[in-house]
C-alpha positions in Angstrom: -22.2 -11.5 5.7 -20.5 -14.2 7.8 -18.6 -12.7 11.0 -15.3 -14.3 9.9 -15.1 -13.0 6.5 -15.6 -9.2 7.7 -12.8 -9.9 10.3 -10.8 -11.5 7.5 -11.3 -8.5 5.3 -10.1 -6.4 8.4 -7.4 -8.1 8.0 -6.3 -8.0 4.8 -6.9 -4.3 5.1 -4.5 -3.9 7.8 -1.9 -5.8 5.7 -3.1 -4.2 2.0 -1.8 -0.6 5.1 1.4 -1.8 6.1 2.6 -3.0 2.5 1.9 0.5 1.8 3.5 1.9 4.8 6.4 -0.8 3.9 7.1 0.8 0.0 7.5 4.6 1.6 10.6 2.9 4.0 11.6 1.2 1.3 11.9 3.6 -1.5 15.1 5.7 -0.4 16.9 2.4 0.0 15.7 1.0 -3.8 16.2 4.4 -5.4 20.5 4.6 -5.4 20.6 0.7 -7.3 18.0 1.9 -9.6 20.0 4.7 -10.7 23.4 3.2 -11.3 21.3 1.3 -14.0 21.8 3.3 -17.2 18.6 3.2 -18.5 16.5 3.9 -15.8 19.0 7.2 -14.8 16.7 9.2 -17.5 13.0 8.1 -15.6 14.2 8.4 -12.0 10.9 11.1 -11.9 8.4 9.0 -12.9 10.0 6.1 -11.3 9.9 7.5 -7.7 6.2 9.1 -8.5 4.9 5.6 -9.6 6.7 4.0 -6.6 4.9 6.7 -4.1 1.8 6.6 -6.1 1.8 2.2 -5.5 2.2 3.8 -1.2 -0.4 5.8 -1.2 -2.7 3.4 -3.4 -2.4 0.7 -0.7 -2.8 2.7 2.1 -5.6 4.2 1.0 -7.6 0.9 -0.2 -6.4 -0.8 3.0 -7.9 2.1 4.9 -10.6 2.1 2.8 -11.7 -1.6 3.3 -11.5 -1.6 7.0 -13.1 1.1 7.8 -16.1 -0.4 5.4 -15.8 -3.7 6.8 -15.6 -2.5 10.4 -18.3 0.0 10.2 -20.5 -4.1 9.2 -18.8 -5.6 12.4 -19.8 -2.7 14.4 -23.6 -2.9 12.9 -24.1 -6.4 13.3 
């Protein structure tokens, strides 16, 4: 694979991390607006778990593709 697609994919990675890394800041400052809206009030649960479950999705399959793409970079 071409050079500057593995370091783009690096990239991306790193970004695909800190959006993760971005919802776990973000959720305690969402979370009050969401409740003062009626209907949500009775799935704040399963709102915050999907909301921690998007966090650690994308920080897990940003980690996940650089350390694949760098363990190519390294080998080539």
């Amino acid at each position: 694979m071409d050079k500057n697609k593995i370091v783009t994919k690096i990239v991306w990675g790193v970004i695909l991390t800190l959006a993760g890394i971005g919802v776990f800041f973000r959720i305690p400052q969402v979370m009050p607006k969401i409740e003062k809206i009626e209907y949500f009030s009775s799935f704040m649960y399963y709102i915050r778990f999907c909301f921690y479950l998007l966090g650690i999705l994308l920080i897990w399959g940003g980690a996940k593709r650089i350390y694949e793409n760098y363990r190519k970079l390294k080998d080539k």
